[in-house]
Every structure is written in C-alpha cells, then in structure tokens.
NUVEX-308797 format. One line per 2 residues: number of its first residue (from 0); their letters; for each residue x negated, y negated, z negated of C-alpha. Coordinates in nm, 4 decimals, padded with zeros to 6 digits. Each point is the difference from the previous one (the first is absolute). Example, Ala and Ser with C-alpha at 12.3 -4.5 7.8 and 13.67 -1.06 7.14 Angstrom:
0) as) -01.2300/00.4500/-00.7800  -00.1370/-00.3440/00.0660 .
This chain:
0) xx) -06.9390/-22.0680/-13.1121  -00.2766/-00.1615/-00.2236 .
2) xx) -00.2247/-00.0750/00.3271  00.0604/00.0161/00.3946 .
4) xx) -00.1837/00.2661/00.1547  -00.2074/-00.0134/00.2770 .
6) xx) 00.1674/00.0982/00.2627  -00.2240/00.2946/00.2062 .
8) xx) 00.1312/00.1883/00.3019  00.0973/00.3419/00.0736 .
10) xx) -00.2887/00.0597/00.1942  -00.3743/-00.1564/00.0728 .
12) xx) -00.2728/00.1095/00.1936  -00.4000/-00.0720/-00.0093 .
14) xx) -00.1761/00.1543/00.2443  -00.3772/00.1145/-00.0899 .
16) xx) -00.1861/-00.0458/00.3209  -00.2757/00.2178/00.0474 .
18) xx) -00.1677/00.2456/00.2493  00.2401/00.3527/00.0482 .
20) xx) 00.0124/00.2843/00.2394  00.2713/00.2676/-00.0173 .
22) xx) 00.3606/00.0249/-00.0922  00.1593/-00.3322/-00.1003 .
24) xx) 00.0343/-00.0409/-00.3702  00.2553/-00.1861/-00.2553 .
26) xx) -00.0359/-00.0636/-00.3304  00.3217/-00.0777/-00.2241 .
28) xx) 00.0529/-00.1157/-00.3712  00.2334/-00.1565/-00.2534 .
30) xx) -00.0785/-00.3545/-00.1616  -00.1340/00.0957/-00.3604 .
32) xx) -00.2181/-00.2498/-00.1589  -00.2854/00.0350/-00.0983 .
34) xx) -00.0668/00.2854/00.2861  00.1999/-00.1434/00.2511 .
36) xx) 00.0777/-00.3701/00.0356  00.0953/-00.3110/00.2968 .
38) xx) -00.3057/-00.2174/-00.0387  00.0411/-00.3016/00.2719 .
40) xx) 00.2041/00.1869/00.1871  -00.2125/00.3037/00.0116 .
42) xx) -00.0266/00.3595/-00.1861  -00.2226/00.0196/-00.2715 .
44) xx) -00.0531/00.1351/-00.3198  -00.2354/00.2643/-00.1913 .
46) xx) 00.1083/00.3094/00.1535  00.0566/-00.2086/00.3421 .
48) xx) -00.3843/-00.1215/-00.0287  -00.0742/00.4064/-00.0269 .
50) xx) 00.1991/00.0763/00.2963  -00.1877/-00.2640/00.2102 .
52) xx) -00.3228/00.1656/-00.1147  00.1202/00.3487/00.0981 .
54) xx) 00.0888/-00.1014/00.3093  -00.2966/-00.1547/00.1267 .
56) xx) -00.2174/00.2405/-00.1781  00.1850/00.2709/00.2508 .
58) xx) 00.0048/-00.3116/00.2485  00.3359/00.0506/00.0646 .
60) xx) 00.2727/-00.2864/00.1342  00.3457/-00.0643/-00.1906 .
62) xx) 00.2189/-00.2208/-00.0803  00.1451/-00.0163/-00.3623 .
64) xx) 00.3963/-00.0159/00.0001  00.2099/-00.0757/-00.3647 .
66) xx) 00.3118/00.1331/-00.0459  00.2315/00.1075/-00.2296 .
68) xx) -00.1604/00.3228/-00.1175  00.3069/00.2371/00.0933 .
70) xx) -00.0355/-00.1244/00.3504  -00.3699/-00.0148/-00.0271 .
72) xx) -00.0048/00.3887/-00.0935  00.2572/00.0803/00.2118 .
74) xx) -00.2389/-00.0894/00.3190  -00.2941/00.1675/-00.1594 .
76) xx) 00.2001/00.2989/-00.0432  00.1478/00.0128/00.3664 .
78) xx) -00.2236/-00.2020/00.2217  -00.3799/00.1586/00.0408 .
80) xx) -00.3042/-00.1869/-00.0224  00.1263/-00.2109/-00.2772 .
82) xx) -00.2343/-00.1004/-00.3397  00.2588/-00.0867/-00.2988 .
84) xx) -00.1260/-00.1475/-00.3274  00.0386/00.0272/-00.3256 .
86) xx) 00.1681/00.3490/-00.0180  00.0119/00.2214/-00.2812 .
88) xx) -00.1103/00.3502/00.0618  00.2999/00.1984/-00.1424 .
90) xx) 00.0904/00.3590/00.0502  00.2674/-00.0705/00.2563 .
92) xx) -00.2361/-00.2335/00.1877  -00.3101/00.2511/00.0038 .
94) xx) 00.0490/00.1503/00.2765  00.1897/-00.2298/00.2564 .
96) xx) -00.3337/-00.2480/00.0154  -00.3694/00.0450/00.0590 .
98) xx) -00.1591/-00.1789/-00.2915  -00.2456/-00.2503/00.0440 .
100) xx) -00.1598/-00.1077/-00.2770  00.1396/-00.1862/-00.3185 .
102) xx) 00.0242/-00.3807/-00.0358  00.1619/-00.1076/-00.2945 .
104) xx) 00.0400/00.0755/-00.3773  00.3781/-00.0599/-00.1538 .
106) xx) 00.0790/00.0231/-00.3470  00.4078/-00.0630/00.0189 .
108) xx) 00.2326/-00.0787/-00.2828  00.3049/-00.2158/-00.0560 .
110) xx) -00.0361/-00.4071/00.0877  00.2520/-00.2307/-00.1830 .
112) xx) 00.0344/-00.3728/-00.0391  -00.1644/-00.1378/-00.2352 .
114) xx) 00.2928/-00.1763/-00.2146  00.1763/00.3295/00.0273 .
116) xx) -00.1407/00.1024/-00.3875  00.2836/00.1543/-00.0540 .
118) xx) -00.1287/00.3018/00.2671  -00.2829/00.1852/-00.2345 .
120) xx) 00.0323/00.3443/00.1065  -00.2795/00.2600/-00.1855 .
122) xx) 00.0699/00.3102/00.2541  00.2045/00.0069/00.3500 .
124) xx) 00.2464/00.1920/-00.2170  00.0875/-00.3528/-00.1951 .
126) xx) 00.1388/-00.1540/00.3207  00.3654/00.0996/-00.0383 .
128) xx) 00.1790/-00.1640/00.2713  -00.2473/-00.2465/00.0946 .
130) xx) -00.0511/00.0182/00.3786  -00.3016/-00.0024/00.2209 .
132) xx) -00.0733/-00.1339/00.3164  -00.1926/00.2235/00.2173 .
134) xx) -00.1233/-00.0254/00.3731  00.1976/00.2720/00.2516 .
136) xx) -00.1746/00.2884/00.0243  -00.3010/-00.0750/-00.2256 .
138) xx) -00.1520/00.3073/-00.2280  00.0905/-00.2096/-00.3150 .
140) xx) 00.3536/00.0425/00.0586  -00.0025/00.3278/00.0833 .
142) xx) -00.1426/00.1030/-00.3590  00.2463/-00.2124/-00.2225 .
144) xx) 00.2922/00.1943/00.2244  -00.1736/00.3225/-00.1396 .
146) xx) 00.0073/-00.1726/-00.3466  00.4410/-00.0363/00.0954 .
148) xx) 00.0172/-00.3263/00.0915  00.2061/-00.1177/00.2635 .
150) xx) 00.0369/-00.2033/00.2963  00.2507/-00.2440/-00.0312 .
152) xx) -00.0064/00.0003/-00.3778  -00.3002/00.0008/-00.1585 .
154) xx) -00.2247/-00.0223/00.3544  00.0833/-00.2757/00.1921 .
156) xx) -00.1728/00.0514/00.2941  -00.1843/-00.2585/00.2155 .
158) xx) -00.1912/-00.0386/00.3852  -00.3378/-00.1014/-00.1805 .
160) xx) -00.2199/-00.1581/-00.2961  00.1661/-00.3359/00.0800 .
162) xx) 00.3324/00.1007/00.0113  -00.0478/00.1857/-00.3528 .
164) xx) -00.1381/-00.3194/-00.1192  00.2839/-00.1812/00.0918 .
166) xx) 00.2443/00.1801/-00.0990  -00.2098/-00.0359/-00.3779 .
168) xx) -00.0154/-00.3730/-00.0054  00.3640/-00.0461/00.1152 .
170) xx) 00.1098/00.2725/-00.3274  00.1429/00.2440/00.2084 .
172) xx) -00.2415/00.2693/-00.1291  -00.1893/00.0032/-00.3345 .
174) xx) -00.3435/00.1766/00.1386  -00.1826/00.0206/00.2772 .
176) xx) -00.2601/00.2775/00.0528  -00.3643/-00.1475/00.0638 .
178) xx) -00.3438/-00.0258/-00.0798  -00.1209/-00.1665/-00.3211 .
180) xx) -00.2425/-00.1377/00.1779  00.1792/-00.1349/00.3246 .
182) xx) 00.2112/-00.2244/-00.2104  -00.2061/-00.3316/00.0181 .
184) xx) -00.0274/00.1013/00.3967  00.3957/00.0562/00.0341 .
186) xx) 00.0258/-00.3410/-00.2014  -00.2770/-00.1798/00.2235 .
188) xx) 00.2095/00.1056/00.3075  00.3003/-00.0904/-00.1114 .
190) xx) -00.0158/-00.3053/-00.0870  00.0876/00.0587/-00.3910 .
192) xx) -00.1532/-00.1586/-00.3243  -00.2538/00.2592/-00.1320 .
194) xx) 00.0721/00.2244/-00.2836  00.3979/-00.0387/00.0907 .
196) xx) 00.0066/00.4322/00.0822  -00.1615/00.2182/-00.3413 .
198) xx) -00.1234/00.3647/00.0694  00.2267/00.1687/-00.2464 .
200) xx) -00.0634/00.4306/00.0048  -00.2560/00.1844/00.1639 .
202) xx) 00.1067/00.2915/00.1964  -00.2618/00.2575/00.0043 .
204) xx) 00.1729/00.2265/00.2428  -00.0243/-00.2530/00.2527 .
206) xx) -00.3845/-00.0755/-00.0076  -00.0752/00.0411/00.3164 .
208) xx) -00.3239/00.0226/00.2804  00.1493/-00.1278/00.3162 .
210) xx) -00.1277/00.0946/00.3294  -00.0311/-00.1333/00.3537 .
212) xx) 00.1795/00.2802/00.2058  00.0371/00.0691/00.3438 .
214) xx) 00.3261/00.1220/00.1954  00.0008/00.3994/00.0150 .
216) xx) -00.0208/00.0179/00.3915  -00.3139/-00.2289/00.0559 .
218) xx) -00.2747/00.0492/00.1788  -00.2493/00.2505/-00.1592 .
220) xx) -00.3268/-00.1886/00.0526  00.1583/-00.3214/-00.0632 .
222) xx) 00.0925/00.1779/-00.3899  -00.3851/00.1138/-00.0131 .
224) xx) -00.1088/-00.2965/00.1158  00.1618/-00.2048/-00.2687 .
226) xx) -00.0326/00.2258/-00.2853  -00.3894/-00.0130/00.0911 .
228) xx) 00.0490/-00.3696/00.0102  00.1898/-00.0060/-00.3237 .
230) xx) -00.3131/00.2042/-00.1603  -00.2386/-00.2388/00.0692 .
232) xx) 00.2073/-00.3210/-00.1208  00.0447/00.1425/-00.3393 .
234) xx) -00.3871/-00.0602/-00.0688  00.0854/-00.3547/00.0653 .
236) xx) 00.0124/-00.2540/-00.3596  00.3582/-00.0775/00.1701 .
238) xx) 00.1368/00.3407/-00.0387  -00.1544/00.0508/-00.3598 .
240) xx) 00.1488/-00.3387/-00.1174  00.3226/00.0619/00.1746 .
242) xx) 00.0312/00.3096/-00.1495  -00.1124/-00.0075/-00.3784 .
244) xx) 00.2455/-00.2795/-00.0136  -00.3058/-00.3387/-00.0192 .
246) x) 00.1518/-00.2442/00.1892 .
C-alpha cells in the first residue's frame, strides 16, 4: 500500500435536530465522496447538504446512518419509514421504493492508478481479464454481469467505496468504478497524494440520476410530505450547483 488509509467505521450517525410530528423517520447512506463524506466526525457532503434541506423544508427529524450500502439497502428495503441515498432508479428498483426526488448526478467509468500506464483501455470490451472492484449490491455491478463478467474473476466484489479503493491501491484489482469527478474527494479523504488514481473510460451506460428514496411501506403523508419538500429545495442555488455538476 502506497498510503495508510484512514481508517472510518462501519457505521456513523448525525442526527439533524429539528421540529417533527408523526411516524419516526431514518435516513441511511453509503460513504461516497463528494455526496457523502465524515467531516469532523459528522455526515456531510453535496447530496448530504440536500438531504438536510429536504428535511427541514418538510420539517421532519432524522438521523443520518452510513453503512455499507448492501446493508444500507437492505434496511430501506425491509424496515419502513426509512430515507436511503444515493440510489439509482433501475427497473428492478422502480417499484419496491417511493421516489423522492433526485440528488446527485454520476457519470461512472473505470478508476486506475495513475503509474498503471500500462492499463489504456478504449472500450469496456479492451479489458480482457482485468478485474474490477465493485461495492455488493450496487447497480454498477449489476450491468458489467450483463456485459459476462464475473464475480470472483473479473468482479471482485467489495462492502463499499473504501473498500474498492483499497483493494486498488494495494493491486489487488486494476479499476475501480467511480466518478471522474469524486477522485480529488476520494483522494482528500484518504489521505493519498493527489493525482495518484487517473479516470481511465467513461461508461455511458452507467450515467446515472440518483435519488433519495423512501422504504416501500412508509407512511403515506410522510412520502407526500417529503416529495413536496423535495420540490421546493430544487429551486434552491444548492440543488442547481449540486446537480449540473459546479462544485
């Protein structure tokens, strides 16, 4: 390993005290710089700053909880009354959440180390055997299965974003998926020299919108109430920054 990470646990709460009435609420999320990041101890970030916003727009109390996102969306999917953050609106998903409102922009594609020239791949059919890491359960992974890759060979799969990064700066994998533009936030929060991770291949497929979503069985006037919420935040210079990508 080039640098020793910093070392972030499994899960962190920040509670967002404000005035609320009706059923309790809880809010989960992965760590994904720049939307999602541990600032003094705390849960921040662009699309966390939009959450915060849509929740005392709707004036609504939460706390926000990190995990690893497979555990993270298996509690939105099972437990109602729960927010999750930033999840891609896929087919499969469509119908198992009530969606809220969207708070990110991704545009994904293959992350390598920078002294790694010898990784220059024009189309995701150059890879070869080159393997990925990918978080558990993440829409990303899902599509390069459909494209025949798999788990254990070319996917190497991981709990989250750090993990993947890990397992990238200790040459176990040769890409991680990310955002071209969350690399100097992934480096920041690690700890690394900037410019050691290059943004290789854009993967067009996996542009994505993601969405704050709510747990299928919550409360009906606690959906409206946010998705009214979520309306009036997106007039906000926060959401239009967040969202065309100025920031």
């Amino acid at each position: 390993m080039r640098k020793s990470l910093v070392v972030v646990p499994l899960c962190l709460f920040f509670t967002f005290t404000v005035h609320a009435d009706g059923p309790a609420l809880r809010v989960v999320t992965e760590l994904s710089p720049p939307h999602q990041t541990i600032k003094d101890g705390k849960v921040d970030g662009l699309s966390t700053q939009i959450i915060e916003a849509t929740l005392k727009q709707a004036g609504l109390q939460s706390r926000i909880e990190v995990y690893p996102w497979a555990r993270a969306f298996y509690i939105a999917s099972s437990t109602p009354n729960v927010l999750i953050y930033n999840m891609a609106r896929t087919p499969e998903r469509e119908n198992e959440f009530h969606w809220i409102g969207p708070v990110a922009k991704y545009r994904f594609g293959l992350v390598r180390l920078t002294d790694r020239t010898d990784l220059s791949p024009n189309h995701i059919k150059d890879l070869g055997s080159a393997v990925i890491a990918v978080q558990r359960g993440d829409f990303s992974g899902q599509w390069l299965k459909q494209q025949g890759m798999k788990e254990g060979k070319e996917l190497q799969l991981s709990a989250d974003i750090l993990e993947s990064w890990r397992l990238l700066l200790k040459g176990k994998v040769d890409y991680v998926i990310d955002d071209q533009a969350a690399l100097p936030s992934m480096e920041q929060q690690l700890a690394l020299p900037a410019g050691i991770t290059t943004f290789v291949l854009a993967i067009p497929q996996l542009e994505q919108q993601t969405y704050l979503a709510a747990s299928k069985n919550s409360d009906a006037e606690l959906v409206k109430k946010l998705q009214q919420a979520h309306l009036e935040v997106q007039k906000t210079q926060l959401y239009q920054d967040v969202m065309t990508g100025r920031f």
